[in-house]
LUMMARTI-475650 format. One line per 5 residues: their letters; for each residue x, y, z of C-alpha. Coordinates in pm, 1 decimal. Layout:
N
A> X:Y:Z ~ ...
This chain:
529
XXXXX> -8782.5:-9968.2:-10770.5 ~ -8677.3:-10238.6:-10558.3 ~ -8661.7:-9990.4:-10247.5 ~ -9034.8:-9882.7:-10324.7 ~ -9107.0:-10255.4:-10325.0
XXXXX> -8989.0:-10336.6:-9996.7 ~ -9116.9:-10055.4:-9822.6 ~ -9479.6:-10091.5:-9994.5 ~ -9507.6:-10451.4:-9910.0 ~ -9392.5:-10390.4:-9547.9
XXXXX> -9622.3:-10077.4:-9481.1 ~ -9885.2:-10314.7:-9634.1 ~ -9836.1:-10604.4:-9404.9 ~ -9810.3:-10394.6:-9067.4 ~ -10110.6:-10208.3:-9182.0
XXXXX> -10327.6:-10474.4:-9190.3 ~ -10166.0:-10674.4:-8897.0 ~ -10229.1:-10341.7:-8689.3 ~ -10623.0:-10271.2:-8823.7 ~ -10707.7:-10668.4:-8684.7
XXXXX> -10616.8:-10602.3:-8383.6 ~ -10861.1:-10323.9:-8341.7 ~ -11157.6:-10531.3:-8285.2 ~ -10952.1:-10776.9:-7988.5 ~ -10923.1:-10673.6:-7655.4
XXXXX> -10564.3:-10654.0:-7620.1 ~ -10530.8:-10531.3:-7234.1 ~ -10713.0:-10919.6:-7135.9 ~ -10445.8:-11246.0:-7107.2 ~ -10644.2:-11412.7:-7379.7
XXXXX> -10704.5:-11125.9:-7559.7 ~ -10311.2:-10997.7:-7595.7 ~ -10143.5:-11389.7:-7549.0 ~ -10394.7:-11552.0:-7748.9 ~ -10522.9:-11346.6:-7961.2
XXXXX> -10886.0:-11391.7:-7815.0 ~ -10902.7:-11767.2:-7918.4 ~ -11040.6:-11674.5:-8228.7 ~ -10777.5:-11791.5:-8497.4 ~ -10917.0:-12019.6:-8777.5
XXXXX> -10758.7:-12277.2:-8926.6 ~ -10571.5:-12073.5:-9198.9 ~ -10464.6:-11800.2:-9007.0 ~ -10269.8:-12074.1:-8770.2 ~ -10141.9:-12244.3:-9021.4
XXXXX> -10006.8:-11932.4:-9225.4 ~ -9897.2:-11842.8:-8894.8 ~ -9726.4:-12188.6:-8819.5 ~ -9516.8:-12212.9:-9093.5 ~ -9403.2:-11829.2:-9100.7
XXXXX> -9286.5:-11885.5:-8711.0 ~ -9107.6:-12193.8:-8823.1 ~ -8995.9:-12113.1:-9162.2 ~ -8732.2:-11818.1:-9109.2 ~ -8385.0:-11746.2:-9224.1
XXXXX> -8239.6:-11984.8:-8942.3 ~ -8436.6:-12296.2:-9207.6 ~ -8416.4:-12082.3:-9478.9 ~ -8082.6:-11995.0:-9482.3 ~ -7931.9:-12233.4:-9249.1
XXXXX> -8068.3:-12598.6:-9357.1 ~ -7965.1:-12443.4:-9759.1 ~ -7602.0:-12440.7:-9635.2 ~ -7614.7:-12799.9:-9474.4 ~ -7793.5:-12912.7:-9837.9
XXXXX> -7513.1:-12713.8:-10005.9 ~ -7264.9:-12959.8:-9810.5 ~ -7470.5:-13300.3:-9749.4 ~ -7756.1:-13299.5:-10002.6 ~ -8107.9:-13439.5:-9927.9
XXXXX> -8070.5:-13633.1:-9578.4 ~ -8118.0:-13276.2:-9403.0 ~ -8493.6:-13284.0:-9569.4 ~ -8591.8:-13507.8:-9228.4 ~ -8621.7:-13175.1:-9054.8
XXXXX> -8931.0:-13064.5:-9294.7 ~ -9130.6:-13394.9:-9409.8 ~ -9107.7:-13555.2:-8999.3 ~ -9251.4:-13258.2:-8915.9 ~ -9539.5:-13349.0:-9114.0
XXXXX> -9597.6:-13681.4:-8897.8 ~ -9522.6:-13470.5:-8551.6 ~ -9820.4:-13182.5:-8654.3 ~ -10045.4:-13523.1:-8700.6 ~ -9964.1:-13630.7:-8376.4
XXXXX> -10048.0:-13301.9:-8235.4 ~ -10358.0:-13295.3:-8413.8 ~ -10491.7:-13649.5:-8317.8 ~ -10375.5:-13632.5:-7928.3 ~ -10217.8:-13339.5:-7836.5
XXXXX> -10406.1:-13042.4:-7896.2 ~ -10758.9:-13207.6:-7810.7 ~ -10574.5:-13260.7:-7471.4 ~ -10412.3:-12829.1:-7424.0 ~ -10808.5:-12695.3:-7575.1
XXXXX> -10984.5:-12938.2:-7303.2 ~ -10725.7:-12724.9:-7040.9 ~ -10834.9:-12400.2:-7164.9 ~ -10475.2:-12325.6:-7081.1 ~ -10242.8:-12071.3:-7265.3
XXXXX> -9876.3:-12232.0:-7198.8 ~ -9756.1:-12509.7:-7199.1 ~ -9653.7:-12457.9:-6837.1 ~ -9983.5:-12473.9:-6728.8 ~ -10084.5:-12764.1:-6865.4
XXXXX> -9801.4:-12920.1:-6693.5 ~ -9889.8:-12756.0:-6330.8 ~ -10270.2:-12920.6:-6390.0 ~ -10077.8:-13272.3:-6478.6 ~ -9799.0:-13183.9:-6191.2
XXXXX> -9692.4:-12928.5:-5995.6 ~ -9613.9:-12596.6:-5951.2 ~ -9247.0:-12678.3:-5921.1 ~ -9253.1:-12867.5:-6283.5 ~ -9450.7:-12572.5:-6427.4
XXXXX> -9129.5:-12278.2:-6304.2 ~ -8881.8:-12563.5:-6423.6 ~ -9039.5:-12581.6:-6739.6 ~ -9057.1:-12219.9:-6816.3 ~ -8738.9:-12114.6:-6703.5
XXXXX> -8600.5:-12377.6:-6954.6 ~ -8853.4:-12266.9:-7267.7 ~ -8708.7:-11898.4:-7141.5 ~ -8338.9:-11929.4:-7175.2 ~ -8369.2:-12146.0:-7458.4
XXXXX> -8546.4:-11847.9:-7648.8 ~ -8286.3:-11627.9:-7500.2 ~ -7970.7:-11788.8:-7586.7 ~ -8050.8:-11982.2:-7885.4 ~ -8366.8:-11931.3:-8093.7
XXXXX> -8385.6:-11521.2:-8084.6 ~ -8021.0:-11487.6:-8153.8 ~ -7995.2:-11739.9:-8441.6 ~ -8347.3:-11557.1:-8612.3 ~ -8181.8:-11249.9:-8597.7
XXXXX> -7792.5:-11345.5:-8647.9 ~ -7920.7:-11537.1:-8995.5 ~ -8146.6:-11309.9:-9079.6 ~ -7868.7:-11041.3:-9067.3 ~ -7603.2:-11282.7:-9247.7
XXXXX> -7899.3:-11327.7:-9533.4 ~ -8000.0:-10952.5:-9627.3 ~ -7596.4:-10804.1:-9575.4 ~ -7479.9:-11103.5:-9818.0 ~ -7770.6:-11088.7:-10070.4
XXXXX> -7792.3:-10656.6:-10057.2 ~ -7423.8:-10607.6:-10007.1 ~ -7526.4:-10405.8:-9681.3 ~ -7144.5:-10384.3:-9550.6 ~ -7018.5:-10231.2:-9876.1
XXXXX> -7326.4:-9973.8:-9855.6 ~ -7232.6:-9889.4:-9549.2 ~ -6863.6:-9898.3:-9590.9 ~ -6801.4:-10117.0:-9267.0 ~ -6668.9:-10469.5:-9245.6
XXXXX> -6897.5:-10802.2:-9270.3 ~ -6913.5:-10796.1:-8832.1 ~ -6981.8:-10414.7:-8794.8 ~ -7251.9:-10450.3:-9060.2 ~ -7405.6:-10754.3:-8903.4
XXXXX> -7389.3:-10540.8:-8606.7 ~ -7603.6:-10267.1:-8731.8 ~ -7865.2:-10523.4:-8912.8 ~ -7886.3:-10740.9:-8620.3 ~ -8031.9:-10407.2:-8388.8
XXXXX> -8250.6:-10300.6:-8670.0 ~ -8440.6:-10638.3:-8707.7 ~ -8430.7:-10643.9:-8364.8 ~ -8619.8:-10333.9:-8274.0 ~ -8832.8:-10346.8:-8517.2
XXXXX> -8940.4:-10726.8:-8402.7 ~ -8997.1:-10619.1:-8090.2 ~ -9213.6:-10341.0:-8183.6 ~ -9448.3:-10617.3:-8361.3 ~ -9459.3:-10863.3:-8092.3
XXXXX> -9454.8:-10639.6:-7727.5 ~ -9691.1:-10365.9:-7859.9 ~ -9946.8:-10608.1:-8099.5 ~ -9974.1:-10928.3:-7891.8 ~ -10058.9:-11276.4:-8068.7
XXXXX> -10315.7:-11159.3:-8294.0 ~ -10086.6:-10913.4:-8479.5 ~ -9818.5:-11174.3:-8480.6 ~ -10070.1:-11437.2:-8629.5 ~ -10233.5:-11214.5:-8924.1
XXXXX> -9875.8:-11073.6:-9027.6 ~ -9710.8:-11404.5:-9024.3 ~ -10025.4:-11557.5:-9235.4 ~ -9973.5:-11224.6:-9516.1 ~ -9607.7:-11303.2:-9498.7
XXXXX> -9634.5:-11673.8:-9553.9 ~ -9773.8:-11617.6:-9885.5 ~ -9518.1:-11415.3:-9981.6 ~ -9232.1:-11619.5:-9893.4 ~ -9405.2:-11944.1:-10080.2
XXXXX> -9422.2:-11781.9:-10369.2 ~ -9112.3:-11563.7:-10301.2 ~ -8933.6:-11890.5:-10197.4 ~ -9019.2:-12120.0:-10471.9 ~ -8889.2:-11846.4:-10745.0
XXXXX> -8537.7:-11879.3:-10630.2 ~ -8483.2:-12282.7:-10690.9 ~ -8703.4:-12201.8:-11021.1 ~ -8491.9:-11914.6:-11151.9 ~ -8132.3:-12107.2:-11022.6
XXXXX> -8264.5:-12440.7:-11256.5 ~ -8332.8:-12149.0:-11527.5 ~ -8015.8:-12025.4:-11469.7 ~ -7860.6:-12396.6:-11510.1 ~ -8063.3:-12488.6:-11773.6
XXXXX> -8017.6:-12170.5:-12019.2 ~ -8390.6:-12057.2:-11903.9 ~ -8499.0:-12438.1:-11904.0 ~ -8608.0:-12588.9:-11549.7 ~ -8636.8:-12938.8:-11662.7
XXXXX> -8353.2:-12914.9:-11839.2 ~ -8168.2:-12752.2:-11545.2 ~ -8269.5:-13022.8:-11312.7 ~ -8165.0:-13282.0:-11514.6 ~ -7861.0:-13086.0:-11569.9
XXXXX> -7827.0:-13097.3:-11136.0 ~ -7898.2:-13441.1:-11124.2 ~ -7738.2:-13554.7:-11354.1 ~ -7400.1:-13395.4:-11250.3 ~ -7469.8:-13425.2:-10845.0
XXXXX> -7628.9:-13779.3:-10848.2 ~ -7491.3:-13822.8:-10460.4 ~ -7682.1:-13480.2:-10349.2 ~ -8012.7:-13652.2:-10407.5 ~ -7969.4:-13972.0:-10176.7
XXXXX> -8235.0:-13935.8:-9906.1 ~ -8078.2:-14194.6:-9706.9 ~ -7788.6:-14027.0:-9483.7 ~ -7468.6:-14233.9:-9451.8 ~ -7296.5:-14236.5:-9093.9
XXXXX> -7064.7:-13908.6:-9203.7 ~ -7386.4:-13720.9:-9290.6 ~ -7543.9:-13431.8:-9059.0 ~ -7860.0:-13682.2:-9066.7 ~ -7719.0:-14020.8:-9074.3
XXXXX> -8066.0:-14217.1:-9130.1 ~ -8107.7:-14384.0:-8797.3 ~ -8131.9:-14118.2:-8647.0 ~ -8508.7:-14031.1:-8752.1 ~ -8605.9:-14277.5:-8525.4
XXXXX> -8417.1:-14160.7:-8241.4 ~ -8371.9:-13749.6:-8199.9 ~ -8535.3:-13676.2:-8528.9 ~ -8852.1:-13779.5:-8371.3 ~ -8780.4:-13647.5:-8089.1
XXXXX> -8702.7:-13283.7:-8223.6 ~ -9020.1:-13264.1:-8407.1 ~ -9260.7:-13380.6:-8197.2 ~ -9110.6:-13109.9:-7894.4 ~ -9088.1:-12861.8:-8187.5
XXXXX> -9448.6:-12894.1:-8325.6 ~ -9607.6:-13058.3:-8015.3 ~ -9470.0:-12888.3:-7709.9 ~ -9281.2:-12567.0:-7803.3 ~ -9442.6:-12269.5:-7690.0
XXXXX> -9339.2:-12065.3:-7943.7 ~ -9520.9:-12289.6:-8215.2 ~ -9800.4:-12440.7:-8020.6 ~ -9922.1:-12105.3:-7914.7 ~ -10098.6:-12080.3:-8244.1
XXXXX> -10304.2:-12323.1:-8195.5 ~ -10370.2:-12298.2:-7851.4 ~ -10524.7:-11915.5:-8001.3 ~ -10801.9:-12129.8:-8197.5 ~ -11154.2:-12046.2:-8213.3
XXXXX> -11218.9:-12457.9:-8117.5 ~ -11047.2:-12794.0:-8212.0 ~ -11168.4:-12837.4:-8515.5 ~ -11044.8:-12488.1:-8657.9 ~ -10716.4:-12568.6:-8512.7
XXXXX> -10662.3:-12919.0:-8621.4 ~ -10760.1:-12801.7:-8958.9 ~ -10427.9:-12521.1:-8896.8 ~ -10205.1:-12806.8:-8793.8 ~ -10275.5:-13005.4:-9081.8
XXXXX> -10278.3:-12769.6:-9348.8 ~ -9926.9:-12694.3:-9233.6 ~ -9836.4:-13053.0:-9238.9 ~ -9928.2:-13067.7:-9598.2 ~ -9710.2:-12768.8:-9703.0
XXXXX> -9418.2:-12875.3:-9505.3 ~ -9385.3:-13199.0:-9720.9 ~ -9353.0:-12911.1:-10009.3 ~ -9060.3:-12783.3:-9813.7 ~ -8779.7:-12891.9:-9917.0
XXXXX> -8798.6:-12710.0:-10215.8 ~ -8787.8:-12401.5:-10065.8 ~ -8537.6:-12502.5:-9839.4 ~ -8287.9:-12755.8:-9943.1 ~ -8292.5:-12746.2:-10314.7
XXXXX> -8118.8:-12371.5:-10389.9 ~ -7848.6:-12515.1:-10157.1 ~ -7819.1:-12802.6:-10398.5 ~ -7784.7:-12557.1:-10677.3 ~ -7566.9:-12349.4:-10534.9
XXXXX> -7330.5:-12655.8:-10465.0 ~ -7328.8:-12690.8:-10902.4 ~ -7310.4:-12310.3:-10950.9 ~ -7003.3:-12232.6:-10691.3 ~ -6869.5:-12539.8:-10784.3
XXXXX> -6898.1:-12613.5:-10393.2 ~ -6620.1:-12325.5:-10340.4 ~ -6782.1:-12112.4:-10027.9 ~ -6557.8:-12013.2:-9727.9 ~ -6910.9:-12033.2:-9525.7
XXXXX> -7196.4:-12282.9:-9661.0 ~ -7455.9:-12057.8:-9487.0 ~ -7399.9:-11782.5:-9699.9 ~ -7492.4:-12044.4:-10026.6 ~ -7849.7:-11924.7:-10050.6
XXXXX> -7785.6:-11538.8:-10001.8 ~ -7514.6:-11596.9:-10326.7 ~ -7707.0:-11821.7:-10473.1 ~ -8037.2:-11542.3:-10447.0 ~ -7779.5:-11256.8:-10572.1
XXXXX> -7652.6:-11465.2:-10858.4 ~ -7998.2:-11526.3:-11010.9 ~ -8285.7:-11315.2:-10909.1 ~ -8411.0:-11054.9:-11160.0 ~ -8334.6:-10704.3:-11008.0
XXXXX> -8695.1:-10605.9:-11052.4 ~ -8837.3:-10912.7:-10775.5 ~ -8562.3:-10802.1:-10503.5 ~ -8739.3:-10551.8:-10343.9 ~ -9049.4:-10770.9:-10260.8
XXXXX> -8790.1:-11050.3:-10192.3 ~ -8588.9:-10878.5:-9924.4 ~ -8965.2:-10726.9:-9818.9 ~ -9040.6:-11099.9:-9764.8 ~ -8780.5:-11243.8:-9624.1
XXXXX> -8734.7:-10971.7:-9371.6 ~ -9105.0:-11067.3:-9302.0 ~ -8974.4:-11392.0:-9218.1 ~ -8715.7:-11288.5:-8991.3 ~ -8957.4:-11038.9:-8799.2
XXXXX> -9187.5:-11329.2:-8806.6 ~ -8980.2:-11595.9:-8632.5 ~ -8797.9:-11349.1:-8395.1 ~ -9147.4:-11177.2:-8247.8 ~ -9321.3:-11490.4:-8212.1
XXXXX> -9051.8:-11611.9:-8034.2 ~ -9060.3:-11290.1:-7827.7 ~ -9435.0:-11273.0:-7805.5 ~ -9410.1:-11615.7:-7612.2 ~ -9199.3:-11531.3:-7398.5
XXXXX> -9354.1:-11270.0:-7309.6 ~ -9675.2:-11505.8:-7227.0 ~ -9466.6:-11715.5:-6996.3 ~ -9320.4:-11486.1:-6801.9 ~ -9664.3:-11297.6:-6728.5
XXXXX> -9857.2:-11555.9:-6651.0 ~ -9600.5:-11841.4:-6534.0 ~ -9339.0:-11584.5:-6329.6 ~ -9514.0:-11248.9:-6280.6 ~ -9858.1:-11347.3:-6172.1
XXXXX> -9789.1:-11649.4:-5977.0 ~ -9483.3:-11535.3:-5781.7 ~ -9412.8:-11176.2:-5819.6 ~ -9731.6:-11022.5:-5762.2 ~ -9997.9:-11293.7:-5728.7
XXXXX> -10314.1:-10993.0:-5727.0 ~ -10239.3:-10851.5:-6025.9 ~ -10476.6:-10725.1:-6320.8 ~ -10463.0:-10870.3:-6598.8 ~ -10371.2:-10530.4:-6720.4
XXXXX> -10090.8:-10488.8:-6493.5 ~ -9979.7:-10880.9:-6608.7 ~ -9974.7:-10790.6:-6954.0 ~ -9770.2:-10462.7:-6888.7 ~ -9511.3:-10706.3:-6680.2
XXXXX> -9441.6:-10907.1:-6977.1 ~ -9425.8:-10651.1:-7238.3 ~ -9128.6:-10506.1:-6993.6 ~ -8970.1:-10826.2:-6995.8 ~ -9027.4:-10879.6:-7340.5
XXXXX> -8824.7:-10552.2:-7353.6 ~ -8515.5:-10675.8:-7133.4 ~ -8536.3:-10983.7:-7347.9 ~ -8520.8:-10829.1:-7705.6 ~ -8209.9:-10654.3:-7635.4
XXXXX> -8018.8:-10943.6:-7438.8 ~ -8050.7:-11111.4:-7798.0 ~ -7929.1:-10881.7:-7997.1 ~ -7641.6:-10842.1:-7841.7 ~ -7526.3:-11174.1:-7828.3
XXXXX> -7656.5:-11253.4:-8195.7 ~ -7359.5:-11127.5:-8405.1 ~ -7122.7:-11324.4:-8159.7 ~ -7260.1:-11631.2:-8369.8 ~ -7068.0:-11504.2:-8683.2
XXXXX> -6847.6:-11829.5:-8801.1 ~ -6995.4:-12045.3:-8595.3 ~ -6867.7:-12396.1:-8620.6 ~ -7102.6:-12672.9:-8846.6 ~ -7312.1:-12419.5:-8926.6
XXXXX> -7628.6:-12217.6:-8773.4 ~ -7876.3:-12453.7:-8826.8 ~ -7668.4:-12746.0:-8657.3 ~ -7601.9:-12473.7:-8361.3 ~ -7970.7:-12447.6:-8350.7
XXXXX> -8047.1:-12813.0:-8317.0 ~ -7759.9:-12933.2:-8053.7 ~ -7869.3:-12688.1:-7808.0 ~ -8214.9:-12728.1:-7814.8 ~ -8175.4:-13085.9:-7677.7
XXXXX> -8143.7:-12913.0:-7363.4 ~ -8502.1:-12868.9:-7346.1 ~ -8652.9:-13029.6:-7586.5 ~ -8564.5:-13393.0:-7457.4 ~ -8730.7:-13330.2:-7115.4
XXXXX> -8960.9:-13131.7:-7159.4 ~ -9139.5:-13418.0:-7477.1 ~ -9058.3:-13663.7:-7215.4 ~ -9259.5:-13531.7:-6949.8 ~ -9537.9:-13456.2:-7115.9
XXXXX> -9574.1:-13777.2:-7374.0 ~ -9541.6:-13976.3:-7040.8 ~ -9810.2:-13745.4:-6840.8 ~ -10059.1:-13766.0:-7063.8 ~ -10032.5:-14165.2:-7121.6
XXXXX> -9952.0:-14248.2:-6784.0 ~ -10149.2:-14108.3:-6495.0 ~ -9952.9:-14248.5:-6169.7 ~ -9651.6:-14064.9:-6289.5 ~ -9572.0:-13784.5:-5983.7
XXXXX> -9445.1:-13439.9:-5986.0 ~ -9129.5:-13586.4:-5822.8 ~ -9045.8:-13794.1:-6059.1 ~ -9103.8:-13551.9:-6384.7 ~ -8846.2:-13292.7:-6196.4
XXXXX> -8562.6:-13534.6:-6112.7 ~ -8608.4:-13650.7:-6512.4 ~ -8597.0:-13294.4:-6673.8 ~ -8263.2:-13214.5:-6409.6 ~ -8118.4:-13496.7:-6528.4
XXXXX> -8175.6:-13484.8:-6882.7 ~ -8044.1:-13097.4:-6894.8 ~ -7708.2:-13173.3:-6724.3 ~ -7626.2:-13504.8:-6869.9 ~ -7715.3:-13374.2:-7219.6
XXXXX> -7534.1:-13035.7:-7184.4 ~ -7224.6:-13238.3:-7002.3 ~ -7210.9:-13521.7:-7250.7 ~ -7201.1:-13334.2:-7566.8 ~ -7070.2:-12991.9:-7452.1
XXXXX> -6785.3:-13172.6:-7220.3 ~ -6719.9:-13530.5:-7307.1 ~ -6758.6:-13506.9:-7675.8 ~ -6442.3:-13246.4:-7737.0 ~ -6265.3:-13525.7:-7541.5
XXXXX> -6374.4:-13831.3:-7695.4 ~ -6356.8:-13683.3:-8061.2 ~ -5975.6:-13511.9:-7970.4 ~ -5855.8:-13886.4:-7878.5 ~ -5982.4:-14012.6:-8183.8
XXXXX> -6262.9:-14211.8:-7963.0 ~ -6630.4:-14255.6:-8141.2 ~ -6887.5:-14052.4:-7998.6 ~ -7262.1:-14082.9:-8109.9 ~ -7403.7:-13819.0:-8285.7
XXXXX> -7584.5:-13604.9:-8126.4 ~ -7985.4:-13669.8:-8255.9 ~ -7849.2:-14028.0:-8115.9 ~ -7737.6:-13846.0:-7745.7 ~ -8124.0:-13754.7:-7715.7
XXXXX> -8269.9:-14047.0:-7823.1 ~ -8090.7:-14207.8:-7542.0 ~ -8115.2:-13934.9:-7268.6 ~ -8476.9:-13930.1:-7348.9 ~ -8529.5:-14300.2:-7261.7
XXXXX> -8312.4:-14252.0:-6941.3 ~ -8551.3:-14010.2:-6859.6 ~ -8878.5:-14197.8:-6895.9 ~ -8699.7:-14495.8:-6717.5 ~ -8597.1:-14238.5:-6437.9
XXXXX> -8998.2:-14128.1:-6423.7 ~ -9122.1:-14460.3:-6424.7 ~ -8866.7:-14606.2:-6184.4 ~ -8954.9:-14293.6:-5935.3 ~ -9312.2:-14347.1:-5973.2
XXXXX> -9265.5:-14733.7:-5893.8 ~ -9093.3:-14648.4:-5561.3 ~ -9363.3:-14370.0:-5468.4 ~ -9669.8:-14361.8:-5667.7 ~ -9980.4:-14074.8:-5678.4
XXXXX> -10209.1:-14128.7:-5420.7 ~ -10474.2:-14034.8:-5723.2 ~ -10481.1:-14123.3:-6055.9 ~ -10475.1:-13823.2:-6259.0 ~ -10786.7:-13690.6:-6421.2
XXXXX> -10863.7:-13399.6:-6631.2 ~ -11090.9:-13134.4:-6626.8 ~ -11287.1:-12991.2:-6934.7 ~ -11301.2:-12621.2:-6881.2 ~ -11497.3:-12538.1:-7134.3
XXXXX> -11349.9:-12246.3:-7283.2 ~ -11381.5:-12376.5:-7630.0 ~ -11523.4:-12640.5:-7863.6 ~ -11332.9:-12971.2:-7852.5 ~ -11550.3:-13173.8:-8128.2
XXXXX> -11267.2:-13266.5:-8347.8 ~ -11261.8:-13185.6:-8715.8 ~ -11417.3:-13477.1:-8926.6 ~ -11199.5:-13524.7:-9165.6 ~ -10942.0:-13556.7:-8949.0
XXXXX> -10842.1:-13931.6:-9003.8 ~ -10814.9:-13967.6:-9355.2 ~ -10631.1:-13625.1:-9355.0 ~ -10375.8:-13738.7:-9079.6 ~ -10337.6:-14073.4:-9227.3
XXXXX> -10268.6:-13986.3:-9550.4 ~ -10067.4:-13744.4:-9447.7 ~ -9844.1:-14028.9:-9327.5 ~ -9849.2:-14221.0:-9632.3 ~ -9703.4:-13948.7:-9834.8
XXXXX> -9424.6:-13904.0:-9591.9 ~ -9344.8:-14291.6:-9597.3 ~ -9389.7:-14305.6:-9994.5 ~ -9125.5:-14008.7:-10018.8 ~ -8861.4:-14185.6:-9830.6
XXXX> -8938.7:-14501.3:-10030.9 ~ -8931.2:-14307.7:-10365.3 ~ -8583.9:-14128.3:-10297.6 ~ -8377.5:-14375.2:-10132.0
């Protein structure tokens, strides 16, 4: 039965993901990277949450819970205030552009030079840590919870082996072959699934607590972990609490305001208002978050009696332990929607950037669109495989996945916010200036913390941690722009162009929305500290 299930609700979801692509032209750019810019505001925010919400959160941000408790929540409800700040200044600013990456938008505001710099960095950050990690936790999740290496009568690292190439492949398939609009409608099918899918594990682990009582299971879990439930990180935590005003805010505005992956959802929408409305709608179910994705952590801390070799494998166990055998087909069907999900819209960017940021503007400038499209599907190609075979090399990896994740995203994320926060509010800032900032920011951040941190931390020295590095790398880097600017100025101030290639009225309920948005956020931090 559970088989049946998973194969049914898979065969459903690339069914219909395949039948809405029929009507979009997918041999144009915007047809096949953008998915015709005609996403509405649910489809981007289905689609939003599904490329963000994969096993990498899922299962990753459980296992810090399953260790530190609530401070990791910071991850979801920030995100909440980033999407508003993308609604209210950013995205008004990439629609008036017309442009589909983020790349371009920095070659209008800059250069060429800044644009290559910039993609090259989004590129091998997708390459060497957000494809792998999708695929290496979305392998860990399905061999612990199905018992795939027993099945298969291999060890856990031959097993991961064999998952890891068969999420892989079949990724790929999704996000070379059906560009953004495929990408988009399954992601907005799967989302669905997973909330509800999501929300039955913490409800049937309280069950399980509570002898088939959830209030009486989570005062059971309360009650017996009161420390697990302190919002406020102390300075041993993985989220000590000043840091959400120093890289916390500075991961989740890049993540929801400048990462290609994400942004390219909205940069697909039919006008501003459809695509604020996405943003927003998102921010409202990311506050809900946390109970998809740091609670069953929590409970699996009271049912293993916090004895697991490997905290990321807390919510496979913890989904084993108490799921009814009859919902793990469509579970597994789900989640490995999730992982597909994450993985090809991480893919399908990439392939965007290098056709239109590499192929087209250096390798063969005269190109069809047809032939630019091909060009990136073959890169897309190259890139799938590079990733899955460095993706099981992550098994045991030190602090966990989701930490992994996080640390060596600063490498981009810090200069890449920084240059475009500053470019928009500043419009004397040069091209000069933004490259010597991002150059500095990627080898002082990858030398500090990758170099100087072993050192300091073997001698017994304190070392910041590292949401604290970027917080102060990124104001380095601002300094460095402004300073650069000072010395050498634009000869023009920097104005920008309205290409009319969609509406830009904004939504109209966008201030009460977006500000209320923010109160919640605040209120929960007040309420749970």
């Amino acid at each position: 039965m559970g088989i049946i299930s998973f194969v049914g609700f898979t065969l459903f979801v690339a069914v219909i993901a395949y039948l809405s692509t029929l009507k979009t032209d997918e041999k144009s750019s915007d047809g096949y990277f953008l998915g015709g810019r005609s996403l509405t505001g649910p489809v981007i925010a289905g689609s939003l949450l599904l490329t963000n919400l994969s096993t990498e959160q899922i299962v990753g941000m459980n296992g810090v819970s399953f260790r530190d408790g609530l401070p990791i929540i910071a991850y979801e409800v920030v995100a909440a205030i980033a999407m508003v700040f993308t609604a209210f200044v950013l995205l008004p600013k990439y629609l008036k552009s017309g442009i589909a990456t983020i790349p371009q938008f920095l070659e209008n505001r800059y250069s060429k030079s800044t644009k290559t710099i910039v993609s090259l960095l989004f590129l091998l950050g997708y390459a060497i840590s957000m494809l792998p990690t999708v695929l290496y936790s979305g392998a860990l999740a399905i061999n612990t919870m199905f018992d795939i290496p027993e099945a298969l009568g291999v060890g856990p690292e031959q097993a991961l082996w064999i998952t890891v190439w068969a999420i892989g492949i079949l990724g790929s398939i999704y996000a070379i072959f059906g560009g953004l609009k495929a990408v988009a409608v399954s992601d907005s099918i799967n989302a669905i699934g997973l909330i509800v899918g999501g929300a039955l594990i913490p409800i049937f682990g309280l069950m399980f607590i509570g002898d088939g009582n959830v209030f009486k299971g989570l005062n059971t879990l309360t009650t017996a972990l009161p420390e697990k439930f302190i919002i406020i990180g102390g300075p041993d935590s993985d989220v000590p609490f000043w840091t959400l005003f120093t890289g916390m805010i500075i991961v989740n505005f890049y993540y929801w305001g400048t990462n290609q992956a994400i942004i390219q959802r909205a940069l697909g929408a039919k006008n501003l208002k459809e695509g604020q409305k996405g943003l927003l709608l998102a921010a409202f179910i990311k506050i809900l978050g946390p109970i998809i994705v740091v609670l069953p952590g929590i409970i699996a801390f009271y049912i293993f009696n916090g004895d697991l070799a490997n905290a990321d494998e807390a919510y496979p166990m913890l989904v084993k332990k108490v799921l009814p055998t009859a919902f793990i087909g469509f579970f597994a069907a789900v989640l490995f929607g999730a992982i597909l999900s994450s993985f090809n819209s991480a893919l399908n960017s990439s392939v965007t950037l290098f056709g239109l940021d590499f192929y087209k503007q250096y390798i063969n400038k005269n190109a069809s669109e047809l032939k630019v499209v091909k060009a990136g599907k073959t890169f897309g190609i190259v890139l799938a495989l590079f990733s899955m075979a460095i993706a099981p090399l992550l098994y045991g990896v030190e602090g966990g996945i989701f930490t992994y994740l996080q640390e060596l995203n600063g490498t981009h994320s810090v200069p890449i916010l920084a240059i475009i926060i500053v470019g928009i509010f500043f419009k004397r800032v040069t091209a000069k200036a933004a490259n010597i900032a991002i150059l500095f920011s990627v080898v002082s951040y990858l030398v500090t913390l990758y170099v100087l941190r072993p050192i300091a931390l073997e001698s017994g020295s304190y070392f910041p941690h590292f949401l604290h590095l970027m917080g102060i790398i990124f104001v380095i880097a601002v300094v460095i722009m402004f300073t650069v600017s000072a010395i050498k100025p634009r000869e023009t101030v920097y104005t920008q162009e309205y290409t009319k290639q969609v509406d830009i009225k904004p939504w109209k309920y966008l201030k009460p929305v977006g500000y209320a948005l923010i109160v919640v956020v605040v209120a929960l931090y007040i309420l749970l500290s």
